[in-house]
One Martini backbone bead per residue (centre of mass of N, CA, C, O) as a GRO file, in nm:
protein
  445
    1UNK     BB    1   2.669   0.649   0.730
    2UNK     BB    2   2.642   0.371   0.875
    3UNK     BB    3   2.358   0.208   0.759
    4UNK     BB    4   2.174   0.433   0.633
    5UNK     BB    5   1.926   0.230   0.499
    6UNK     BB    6   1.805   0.161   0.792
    7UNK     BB    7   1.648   0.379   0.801
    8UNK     BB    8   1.406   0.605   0.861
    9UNK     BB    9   1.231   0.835   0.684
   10UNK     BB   10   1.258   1.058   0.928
   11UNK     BB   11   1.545   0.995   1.026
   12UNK     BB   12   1.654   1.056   0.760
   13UNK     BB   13   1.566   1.360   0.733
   14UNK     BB   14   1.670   1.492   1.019
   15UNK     BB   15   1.981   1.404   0.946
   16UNK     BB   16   1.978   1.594   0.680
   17UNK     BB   17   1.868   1.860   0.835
   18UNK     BB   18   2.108   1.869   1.029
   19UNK     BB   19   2.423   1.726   0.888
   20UNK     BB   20   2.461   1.418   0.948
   21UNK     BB   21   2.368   1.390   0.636
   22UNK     BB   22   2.343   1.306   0.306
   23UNK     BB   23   2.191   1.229   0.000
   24UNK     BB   24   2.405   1.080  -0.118
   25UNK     BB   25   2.467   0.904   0.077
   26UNK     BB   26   2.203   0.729   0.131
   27UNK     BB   27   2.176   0.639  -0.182
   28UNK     BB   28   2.424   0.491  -0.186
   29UNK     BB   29   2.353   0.273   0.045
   30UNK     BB   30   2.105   0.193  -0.118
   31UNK     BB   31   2.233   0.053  -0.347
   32UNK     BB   32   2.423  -0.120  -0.259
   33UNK     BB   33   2.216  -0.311  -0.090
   34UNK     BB   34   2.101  -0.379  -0.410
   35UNK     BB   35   2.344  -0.471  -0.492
   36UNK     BB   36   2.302  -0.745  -0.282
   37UNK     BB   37   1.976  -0.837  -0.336
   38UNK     BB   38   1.865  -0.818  -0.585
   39UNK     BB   39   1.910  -1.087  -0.725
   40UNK     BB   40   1.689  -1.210  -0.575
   41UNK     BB   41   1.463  -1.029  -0.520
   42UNK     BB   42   1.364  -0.860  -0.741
   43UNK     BB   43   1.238  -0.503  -0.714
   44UNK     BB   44   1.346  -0.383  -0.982
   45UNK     BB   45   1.253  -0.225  -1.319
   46UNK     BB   46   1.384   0.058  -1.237
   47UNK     BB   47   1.748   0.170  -1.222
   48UNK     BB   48   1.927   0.483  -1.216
   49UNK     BB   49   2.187   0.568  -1.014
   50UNK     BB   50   2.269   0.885  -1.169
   51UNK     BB   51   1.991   0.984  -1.128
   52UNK     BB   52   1.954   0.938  -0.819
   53UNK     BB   53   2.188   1.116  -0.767
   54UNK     BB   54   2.138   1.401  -0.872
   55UNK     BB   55   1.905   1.438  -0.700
   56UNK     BB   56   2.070   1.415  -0.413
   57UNK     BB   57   2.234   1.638  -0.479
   58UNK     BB   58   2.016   1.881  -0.520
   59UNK     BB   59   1.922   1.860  -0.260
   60UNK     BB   60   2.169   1.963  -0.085
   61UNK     BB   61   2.220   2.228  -0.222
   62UNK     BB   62   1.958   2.333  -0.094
   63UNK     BB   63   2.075   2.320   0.159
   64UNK     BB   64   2.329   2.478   0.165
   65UNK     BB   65   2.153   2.752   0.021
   66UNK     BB   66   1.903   2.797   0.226
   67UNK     BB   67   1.677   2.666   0.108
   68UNK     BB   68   1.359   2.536   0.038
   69UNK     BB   69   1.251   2.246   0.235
   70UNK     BB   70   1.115   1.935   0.268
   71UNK     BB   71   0.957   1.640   0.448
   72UNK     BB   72   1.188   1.437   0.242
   73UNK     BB   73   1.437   1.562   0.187
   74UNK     BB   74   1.672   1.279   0.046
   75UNK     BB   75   1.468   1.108   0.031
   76UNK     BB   76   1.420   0.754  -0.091
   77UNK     BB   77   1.157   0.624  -0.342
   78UNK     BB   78   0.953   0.423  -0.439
   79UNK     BB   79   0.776   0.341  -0.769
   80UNK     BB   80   0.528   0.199  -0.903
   81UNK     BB   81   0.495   0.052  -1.259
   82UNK     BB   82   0.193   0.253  -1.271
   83UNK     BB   83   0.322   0.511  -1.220
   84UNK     BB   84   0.424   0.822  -1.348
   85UNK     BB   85   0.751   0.919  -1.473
   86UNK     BB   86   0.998   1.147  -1.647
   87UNK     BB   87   1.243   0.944  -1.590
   88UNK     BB   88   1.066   0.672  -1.605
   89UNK     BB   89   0.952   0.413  -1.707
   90UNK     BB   90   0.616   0.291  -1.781
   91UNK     BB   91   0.495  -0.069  -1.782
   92UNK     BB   92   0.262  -0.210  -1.638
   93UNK     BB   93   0.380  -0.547  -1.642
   94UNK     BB   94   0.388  -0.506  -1.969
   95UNK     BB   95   0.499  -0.589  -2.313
   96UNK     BB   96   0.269  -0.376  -2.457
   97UNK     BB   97   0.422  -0.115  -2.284
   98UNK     BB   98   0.711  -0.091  -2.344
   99UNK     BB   99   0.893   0.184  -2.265
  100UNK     BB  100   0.697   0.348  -2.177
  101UNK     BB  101   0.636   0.707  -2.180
  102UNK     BB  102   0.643   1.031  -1.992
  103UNK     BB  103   0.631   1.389  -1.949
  104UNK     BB  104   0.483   1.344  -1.692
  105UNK     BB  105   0.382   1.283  -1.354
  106UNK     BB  106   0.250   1.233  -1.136
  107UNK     BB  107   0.069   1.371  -0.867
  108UNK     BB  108   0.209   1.195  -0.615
  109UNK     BB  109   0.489   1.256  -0.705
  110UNK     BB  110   0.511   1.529  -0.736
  111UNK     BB  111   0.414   1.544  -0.431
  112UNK     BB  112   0.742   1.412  -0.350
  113UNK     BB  113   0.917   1.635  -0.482
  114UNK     BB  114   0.807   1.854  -0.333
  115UNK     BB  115   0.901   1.695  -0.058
  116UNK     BB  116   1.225   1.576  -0.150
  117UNK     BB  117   1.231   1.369  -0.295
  118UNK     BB  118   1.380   1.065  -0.418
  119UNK     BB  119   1.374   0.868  -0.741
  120UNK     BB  120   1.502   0.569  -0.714
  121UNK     BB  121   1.236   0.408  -0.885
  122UNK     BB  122   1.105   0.127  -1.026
  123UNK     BB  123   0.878  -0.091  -0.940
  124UNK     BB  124   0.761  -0.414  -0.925
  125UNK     BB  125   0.462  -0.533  -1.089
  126UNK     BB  126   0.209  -0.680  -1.193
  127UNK     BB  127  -0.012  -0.736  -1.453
  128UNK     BB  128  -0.181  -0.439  -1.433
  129UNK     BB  129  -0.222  -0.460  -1.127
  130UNK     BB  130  -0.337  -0.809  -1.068
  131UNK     BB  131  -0.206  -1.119  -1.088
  132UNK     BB  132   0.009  -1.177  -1.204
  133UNK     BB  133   0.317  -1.184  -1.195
  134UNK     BB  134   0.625  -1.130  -1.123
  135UNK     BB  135   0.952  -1.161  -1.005
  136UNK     BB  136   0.941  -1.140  -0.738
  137UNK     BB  137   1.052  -1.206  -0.393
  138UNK     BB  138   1.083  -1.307  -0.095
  139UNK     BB  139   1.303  -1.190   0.152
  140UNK     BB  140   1.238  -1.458   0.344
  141UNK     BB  141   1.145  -1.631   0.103
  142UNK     BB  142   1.209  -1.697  -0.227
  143UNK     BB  143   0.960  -1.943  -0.255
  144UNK     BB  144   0.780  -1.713  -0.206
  145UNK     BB  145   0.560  -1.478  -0.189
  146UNK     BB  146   0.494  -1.089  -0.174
  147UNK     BB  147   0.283  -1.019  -0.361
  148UNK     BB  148  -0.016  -0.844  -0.471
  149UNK     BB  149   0.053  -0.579  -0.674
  150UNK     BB  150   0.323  -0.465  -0.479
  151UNK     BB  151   0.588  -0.604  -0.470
  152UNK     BB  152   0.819  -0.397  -0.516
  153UNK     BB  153   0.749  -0.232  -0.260
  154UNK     BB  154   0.751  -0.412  -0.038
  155UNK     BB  155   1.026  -0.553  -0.086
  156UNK     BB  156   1.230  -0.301  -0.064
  157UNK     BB  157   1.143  -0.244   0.247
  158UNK     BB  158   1.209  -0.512   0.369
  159UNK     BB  159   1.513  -0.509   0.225
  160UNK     BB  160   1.638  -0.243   0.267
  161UNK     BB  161   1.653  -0.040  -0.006
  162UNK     BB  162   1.375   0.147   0.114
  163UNK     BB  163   1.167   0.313   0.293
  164UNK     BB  164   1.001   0.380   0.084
  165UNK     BB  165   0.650   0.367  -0.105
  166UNK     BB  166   0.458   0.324  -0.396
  167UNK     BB  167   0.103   0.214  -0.413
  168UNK     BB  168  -0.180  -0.014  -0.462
  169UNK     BB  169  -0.525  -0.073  -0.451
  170UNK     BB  170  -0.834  -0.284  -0.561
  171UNK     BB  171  -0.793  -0.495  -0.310
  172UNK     BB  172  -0.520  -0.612  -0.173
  173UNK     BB  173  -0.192  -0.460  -0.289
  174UNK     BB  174  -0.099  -0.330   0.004
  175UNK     BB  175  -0.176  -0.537   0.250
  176UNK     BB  176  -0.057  -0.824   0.142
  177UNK     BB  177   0.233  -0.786   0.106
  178UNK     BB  178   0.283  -0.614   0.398
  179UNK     BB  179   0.199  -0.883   0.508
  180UNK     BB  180   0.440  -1.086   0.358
  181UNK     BB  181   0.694  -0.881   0.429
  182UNK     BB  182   0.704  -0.710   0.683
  183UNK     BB  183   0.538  -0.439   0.665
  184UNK     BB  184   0.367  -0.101   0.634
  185UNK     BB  185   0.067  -0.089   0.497
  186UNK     BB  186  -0.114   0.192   0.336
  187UNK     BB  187  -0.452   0.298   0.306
  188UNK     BB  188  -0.620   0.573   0.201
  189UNK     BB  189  -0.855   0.713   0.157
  190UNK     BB  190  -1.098   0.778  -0.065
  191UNK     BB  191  -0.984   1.055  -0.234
  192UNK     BB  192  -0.708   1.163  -0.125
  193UNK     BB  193  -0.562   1.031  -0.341
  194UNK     BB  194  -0.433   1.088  -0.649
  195UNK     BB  195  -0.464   0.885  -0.996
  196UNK     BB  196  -0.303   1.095  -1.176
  197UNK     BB  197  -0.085   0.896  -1.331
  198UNK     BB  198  -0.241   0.645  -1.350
  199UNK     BB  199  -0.368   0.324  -1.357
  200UNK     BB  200  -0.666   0.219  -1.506
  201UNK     BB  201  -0.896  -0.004  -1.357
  202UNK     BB  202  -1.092   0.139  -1.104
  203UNK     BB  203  -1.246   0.401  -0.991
  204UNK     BB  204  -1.386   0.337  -0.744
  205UNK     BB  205  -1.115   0.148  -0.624
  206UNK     BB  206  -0.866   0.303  -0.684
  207UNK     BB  207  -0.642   0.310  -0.414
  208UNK     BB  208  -0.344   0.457  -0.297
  209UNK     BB  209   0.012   0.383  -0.105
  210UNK     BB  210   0.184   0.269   0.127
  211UNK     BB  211   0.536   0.151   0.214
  212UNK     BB  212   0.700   0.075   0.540
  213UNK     BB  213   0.854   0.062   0.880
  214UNK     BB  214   0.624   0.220   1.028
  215UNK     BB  215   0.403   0.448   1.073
  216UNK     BB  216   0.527   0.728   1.073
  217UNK     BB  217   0.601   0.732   0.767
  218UNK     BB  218   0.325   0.668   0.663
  219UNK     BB  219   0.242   0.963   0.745
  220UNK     BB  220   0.420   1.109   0.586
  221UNK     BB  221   0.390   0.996   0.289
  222UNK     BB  222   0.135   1.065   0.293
  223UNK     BB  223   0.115   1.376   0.317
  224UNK     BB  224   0.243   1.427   0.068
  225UNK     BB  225   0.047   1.262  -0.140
  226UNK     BB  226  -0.201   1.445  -0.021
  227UNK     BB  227  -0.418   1.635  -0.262
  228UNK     BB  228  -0.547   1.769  -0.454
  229UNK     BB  229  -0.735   1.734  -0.767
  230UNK     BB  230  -0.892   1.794  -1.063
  231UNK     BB  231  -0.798   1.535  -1.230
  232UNK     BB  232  -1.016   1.372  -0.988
  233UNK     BB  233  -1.317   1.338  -0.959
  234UNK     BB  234  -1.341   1.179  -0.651
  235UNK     BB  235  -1.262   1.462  -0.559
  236UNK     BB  236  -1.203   1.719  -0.300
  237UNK     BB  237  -1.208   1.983  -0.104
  238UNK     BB  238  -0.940   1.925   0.149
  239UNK     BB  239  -0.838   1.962   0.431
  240UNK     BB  240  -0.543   1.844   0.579
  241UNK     BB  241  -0.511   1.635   0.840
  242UNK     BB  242  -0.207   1.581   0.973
  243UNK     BB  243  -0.075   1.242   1.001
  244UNK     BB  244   0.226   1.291   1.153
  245UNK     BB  245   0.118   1.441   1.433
  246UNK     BB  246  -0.118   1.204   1.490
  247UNK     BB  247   0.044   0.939   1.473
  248UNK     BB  248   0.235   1.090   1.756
  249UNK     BB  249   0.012   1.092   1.926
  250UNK     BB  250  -0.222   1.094   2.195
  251UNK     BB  251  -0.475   0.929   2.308
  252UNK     BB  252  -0.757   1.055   2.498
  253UNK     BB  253  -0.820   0.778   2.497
  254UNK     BB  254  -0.831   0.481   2.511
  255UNK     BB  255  -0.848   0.256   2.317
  256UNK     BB  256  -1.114   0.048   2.054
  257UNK     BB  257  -1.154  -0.247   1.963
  258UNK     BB  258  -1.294  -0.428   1.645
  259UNK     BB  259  -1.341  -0.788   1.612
  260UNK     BB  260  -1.354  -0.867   1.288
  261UNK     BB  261  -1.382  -1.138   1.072
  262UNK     BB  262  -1.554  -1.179   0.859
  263UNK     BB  263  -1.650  -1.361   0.532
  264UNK     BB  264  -1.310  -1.485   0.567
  265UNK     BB  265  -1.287  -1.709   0.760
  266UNK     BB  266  -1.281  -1.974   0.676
  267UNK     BB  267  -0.993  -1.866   0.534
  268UNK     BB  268  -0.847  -1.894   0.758
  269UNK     BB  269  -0.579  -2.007   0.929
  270UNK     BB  270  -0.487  -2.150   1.188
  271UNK     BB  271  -0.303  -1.956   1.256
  272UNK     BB  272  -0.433  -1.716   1.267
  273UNK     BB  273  -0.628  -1.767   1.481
  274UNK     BB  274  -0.459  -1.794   1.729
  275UNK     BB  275  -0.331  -1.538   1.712
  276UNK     BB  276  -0.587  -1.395   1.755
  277UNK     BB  277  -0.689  -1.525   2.029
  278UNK     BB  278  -0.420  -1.365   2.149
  279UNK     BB  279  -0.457  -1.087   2.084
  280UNK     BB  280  -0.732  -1.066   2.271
  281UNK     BB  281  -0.623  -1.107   2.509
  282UNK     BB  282  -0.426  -0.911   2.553
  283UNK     BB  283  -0.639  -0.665   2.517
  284UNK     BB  284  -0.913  -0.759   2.649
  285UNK     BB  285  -1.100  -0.441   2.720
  286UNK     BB  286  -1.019  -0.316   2.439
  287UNK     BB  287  -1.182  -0.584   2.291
  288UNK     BB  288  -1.413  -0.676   2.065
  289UNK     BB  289  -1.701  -0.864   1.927
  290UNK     BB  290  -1.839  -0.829   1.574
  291UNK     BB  291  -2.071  -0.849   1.396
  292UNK     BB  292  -2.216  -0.914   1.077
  293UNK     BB  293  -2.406  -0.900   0.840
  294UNK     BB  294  -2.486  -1.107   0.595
  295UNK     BB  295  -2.495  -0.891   0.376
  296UNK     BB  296  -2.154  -0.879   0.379
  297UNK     BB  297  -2.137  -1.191   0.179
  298UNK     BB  298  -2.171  -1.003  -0.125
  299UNK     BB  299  -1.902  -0.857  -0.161
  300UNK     BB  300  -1.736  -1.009  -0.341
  301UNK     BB  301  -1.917  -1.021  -0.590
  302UNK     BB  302  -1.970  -0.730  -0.619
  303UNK     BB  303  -1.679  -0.638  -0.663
  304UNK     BB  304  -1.633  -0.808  -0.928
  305UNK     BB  305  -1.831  -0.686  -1.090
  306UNK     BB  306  -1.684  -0.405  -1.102
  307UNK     BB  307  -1.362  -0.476  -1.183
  308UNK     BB  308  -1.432  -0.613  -1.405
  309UNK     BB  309  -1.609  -0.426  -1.593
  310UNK     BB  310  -1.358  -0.233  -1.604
  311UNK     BB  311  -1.129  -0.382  -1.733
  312UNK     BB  312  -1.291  -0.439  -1.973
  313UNK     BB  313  -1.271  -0.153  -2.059
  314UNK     BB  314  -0.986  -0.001  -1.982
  315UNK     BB  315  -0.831  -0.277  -2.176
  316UNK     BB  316  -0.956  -0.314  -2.452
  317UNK     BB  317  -0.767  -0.238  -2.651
  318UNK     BB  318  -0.514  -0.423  -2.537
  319UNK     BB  319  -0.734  -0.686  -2.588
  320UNK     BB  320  -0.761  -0.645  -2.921
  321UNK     BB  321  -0.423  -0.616  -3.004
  322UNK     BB  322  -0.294  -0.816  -2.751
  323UNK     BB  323  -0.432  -1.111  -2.673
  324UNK     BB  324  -0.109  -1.274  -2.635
  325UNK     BB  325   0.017  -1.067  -2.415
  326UNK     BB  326  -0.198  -1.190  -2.191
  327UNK     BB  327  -0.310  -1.337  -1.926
  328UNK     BB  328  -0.515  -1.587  -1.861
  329UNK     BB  329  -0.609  -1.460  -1.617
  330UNK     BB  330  -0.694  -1.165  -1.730
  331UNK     BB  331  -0.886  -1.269  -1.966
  332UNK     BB  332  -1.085  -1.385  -1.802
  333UNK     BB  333  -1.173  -1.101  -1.639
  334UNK     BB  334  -1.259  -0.960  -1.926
  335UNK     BB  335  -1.482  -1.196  -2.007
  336UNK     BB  336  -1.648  -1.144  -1.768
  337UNK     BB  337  -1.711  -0.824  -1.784
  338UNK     BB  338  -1.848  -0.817  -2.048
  339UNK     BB  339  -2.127  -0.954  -1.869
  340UNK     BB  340  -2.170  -0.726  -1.744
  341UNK     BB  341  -2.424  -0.585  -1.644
  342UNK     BB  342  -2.523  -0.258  -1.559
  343UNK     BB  343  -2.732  -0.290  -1.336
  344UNK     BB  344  -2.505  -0.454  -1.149
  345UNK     BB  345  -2.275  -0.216  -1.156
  346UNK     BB  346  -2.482  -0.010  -1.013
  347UNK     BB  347  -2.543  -0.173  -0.768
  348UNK     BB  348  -2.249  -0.182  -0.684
  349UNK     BB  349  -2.217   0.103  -0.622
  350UNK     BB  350  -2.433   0.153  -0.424
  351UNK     BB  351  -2.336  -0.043  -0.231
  352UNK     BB  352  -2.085   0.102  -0.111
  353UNK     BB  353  -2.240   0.306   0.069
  354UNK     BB  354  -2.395   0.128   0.231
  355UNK     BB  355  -2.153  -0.045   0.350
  356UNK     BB  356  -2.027   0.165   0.472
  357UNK     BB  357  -2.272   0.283   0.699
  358UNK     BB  358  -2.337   0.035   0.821
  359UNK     BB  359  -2.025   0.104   0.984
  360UNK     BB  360  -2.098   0.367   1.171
  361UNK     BB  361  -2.147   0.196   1.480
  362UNK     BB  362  -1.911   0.139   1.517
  363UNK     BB  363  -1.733   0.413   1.557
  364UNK     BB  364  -1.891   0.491   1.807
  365UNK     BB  365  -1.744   0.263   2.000
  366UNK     BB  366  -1.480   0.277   1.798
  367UNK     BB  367  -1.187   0.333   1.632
  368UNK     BB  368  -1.154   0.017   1.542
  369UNK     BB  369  -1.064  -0.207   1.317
  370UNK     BB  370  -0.981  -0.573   1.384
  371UNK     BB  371  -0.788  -0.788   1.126
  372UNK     BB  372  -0.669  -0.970   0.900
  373UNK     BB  373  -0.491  -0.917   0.654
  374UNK     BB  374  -0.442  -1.272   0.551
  375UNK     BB  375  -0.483  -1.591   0.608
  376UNK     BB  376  -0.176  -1.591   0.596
  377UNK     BB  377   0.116  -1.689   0.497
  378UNK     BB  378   0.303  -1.650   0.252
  379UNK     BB  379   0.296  -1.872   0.002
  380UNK     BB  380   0.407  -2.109  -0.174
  381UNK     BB  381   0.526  -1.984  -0.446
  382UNK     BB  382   0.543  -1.778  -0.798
  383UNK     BB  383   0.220  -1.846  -0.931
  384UNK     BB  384   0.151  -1.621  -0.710
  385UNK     BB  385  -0.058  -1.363  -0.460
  386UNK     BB  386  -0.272  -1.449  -0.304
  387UNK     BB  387  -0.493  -1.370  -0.100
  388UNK     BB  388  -0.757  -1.079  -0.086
  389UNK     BB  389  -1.003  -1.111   0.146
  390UNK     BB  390  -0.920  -0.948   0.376
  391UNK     BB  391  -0.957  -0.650   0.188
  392UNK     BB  392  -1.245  -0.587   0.015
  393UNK     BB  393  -1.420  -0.455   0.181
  394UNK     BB  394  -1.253  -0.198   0.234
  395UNK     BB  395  -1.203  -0.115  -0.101
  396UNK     BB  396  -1.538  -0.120  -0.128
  397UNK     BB  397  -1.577   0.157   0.081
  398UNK     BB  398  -1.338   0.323   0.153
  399UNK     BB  399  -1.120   0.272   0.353
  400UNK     BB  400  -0.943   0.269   0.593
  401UNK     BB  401  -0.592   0.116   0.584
  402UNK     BB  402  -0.330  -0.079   0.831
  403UNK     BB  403  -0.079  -0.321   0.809
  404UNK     BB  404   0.101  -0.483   1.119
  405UNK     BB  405   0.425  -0.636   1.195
  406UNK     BB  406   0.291  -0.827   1.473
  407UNK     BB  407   0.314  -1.124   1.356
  408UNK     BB  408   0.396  -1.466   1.329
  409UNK     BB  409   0.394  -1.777   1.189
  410UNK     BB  410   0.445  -2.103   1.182
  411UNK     BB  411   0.698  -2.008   0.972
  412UNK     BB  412   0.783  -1.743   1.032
  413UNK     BB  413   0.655  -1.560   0.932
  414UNK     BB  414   0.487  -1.296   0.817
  415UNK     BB  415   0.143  -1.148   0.999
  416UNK     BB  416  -0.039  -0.916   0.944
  417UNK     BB  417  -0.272  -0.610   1.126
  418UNK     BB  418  -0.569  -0.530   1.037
  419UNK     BB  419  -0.651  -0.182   1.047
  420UNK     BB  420  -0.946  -0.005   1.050
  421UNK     BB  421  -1.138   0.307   0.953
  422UNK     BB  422  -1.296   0.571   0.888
  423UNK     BB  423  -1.388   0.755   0.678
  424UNK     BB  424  -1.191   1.044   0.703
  425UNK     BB  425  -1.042   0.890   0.993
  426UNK     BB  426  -0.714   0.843   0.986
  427UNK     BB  427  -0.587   0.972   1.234
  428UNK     BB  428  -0.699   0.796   1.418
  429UNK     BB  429  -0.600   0.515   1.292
  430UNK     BB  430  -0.282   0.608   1.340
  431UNK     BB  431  -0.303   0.607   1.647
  432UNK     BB  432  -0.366   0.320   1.704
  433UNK     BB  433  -0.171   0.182   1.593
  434UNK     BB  434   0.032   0.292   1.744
  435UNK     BB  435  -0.077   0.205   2.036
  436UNK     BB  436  -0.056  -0.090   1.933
  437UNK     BB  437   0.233  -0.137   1.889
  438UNK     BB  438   0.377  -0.013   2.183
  439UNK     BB  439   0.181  -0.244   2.358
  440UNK     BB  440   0.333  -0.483   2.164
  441UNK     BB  441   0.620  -0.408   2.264
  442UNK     BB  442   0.619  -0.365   2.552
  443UNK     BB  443   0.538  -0.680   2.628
  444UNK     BB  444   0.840  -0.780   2.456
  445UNK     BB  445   1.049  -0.649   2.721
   0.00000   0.00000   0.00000
């Protein structure tokens, strides 16, 4: 099929199912195109390509052999190289890790494989999925960042060189990206995807996320690799969503959203400020602005030392053994981490569930919060990967998010439009978004 990369993940799944395309043809078709853009893009870390027709070889047999299949069986993800997979290294973006591999997948992968699709590499993260950049380039204007720290996940994606990926949030990485690239970025609720066979950053915070060109993919992609896990213990065991088909249903009542600045307005741009209130105003009576509590001033200072304090635990090994090879970013931050107070990590811990809490009677009112991605256009220059301030509050509470490229900036780059939900009621959230797409693609046809 001609330009078969272009398909969506479920578009994918579909004609692979149907018979109208191998899973051949298509990671075939996505090599290509990485072979044409990838020398600018620099999106993948780690790509063996016979590696990936095997796999794809594979899930075509199991179909021809009518063997049960999953629903990605021959759609090729890509997978952030913080994630462990048995078939590729696994180097967290730093040269102290260089070669590391692992014997099994992260439980997240694993359950990629099961659901059939094929892992066609691993993308470019920043040095330990913080803040120093990797190589990864802006697909929209190469002068630029794609943000971070999914950042070749996120560009992949919108470089269509591959329909899906898989990315993670500690504060702003997969939302902030996805917003900078022009793509879906997906954060499902804390606990619900499990971090087994991940980089460990921030227990409280560290959350698991996708990346696509649809609302309906990352509700796929979620499906596959939402699911308990023992071995993740900040999960509970618990009936599965049901996100795909929950995705692309009507709601029962046309949706309501609470637009909300949050602490981070003063630094959105002018021109997002512009766009957000035409975007209120296109909304109508379907959207309010709410006010936040001035006590949600205080979420960035929690949120840094909850996060620095564990940075300086979990990478102490690597801080000790080689710290000429750690970027000056993340030293400031492991040996800020080192002074943070017990005392004042648990009370940012505490904070956590106060501040989600706080926020139960905005969703009595309303489907969804919306607010933007990132202050503006993703920032010129590749020596940052910038700011991450509208995404804190959300990872800080451990809600779902989710940034829809609904919107383009001064300089016409995208823009990405931030919905929040419930923590735990992720379908209300994904059927919003889908309602919020469809609404304003519908006007401007």
């Amino acid at each position: 099929m001609k330009g078969a990369y272009s398909l969506s993940a479920a578009d994918a799944a579909r004609a692979i199912r149907d018979g109208e395309l191998t899973s051949e043809e298509l990671v075939k078709s996505c090599l290509a195109r990485i072979a044409e853009f990838e020398p600018a893009v620099q999106a993948w870390q780690h790509l063996d390509e016979e590696l990936a027709l095997e796999q794809a070889r594979a899930c075509d047999k199991r179909r021809y052999e009518g063997k049960a299949t999953g629903p990605l069986n021959g759609v090729p993800v890509g997978i952030k190289d913080i994630i462990d997979t048995h078939d590729y290294p696994t180097e967290y973006g730093s040269p102290i890790h260089a070669g590391r591999r692992t014997i099994g997948d992260s439980h997240a992968v694993a359950r990629l494989r099961e659901a059939g699709a094929v892992i066609l590499g691993k993308t470019v993260t920043t040095e330990f999925a913080v803040y120093a950049p990797g190589k990864t380039t802006n697909p929209h204007d190469a002068s630029r960042t794609p943000g971070g720290s999914s950042s070749g996940s996120a560009a992949a994606v919108a470089s269509l060189m591959v329909p899906a990926a898989l990315g993670t949030q500690t504060n702003g990485s997969c939302i902030r990206p996805a917003s900078f690239c022009g793509v879906v970025g997906y954060k499902p609720s804390f606990g619900m995807v499990s971090r087994s066979g991940m980089l460990t950053q921030s227990p409280p915070l560290d959350q698991p996320g996708v990346f696509t060109r649809s609302v309906a993919d990352a509700a796929l992609m979620a499906d596959a690799v939402i699911g308990y896990d023992v071995e993740d213990g900040y999960m509970l065991p618990e009936a599965k969503p049901g996100l795909a088909a929950a995705a692309v249903s009507e709601p029962p009542l046309e949706p309501r959203v609470a637009f909300m600045k949050t602490p981070a307005w003063d630094q959105a741009e002018e021109g997002t400020r512009a766009a957000f209130a035409e975007l209120t105003e296109f909304l109508g009576d379907r959207v309010e602005e709410v006010p936040l509590d001035e006590v949600y001033d205080e979420v960035f200072e929690w949120h840094r030392r909850v996060m620095e304090a564990d940075l300086a635990k979990n990478f102490a090994r690597d801080f000790q053994r080689a710290p000429e090879q750690i970027s000056p970013q993340l030293t400031e931050m492991i040996e800020r981490g080192q002074k943070v107070l017990a005392v004042d990590y648990n009370l940012g811990i505490e904070r956590m569930s106060l501040f989600e809490h706080g926020l139960d009677p905005v969703f009595e009112n309303f489907d969804a919060i919306i607010t933007p991605a990132t202050p503006g256009e993703a920032p010129v220059g590749l020596d940052a990967t910038g700011s991450p301030v509208f995404c804190t509050l959300w990872t800080f509470t451990g809600l779902p998010a989710i940034t829809l490229p609904l919107m383009s900036g001064e300089a016409g780059m995208p823009l990405g439009v931030q919905l929040v939900g419930k923590k735990g009621d992720d379908a209300r959230l994904l059927r919003t978004a889908t309602w919020l797409t469809k609404r304003i693609d519908d006007a401007a046809e």
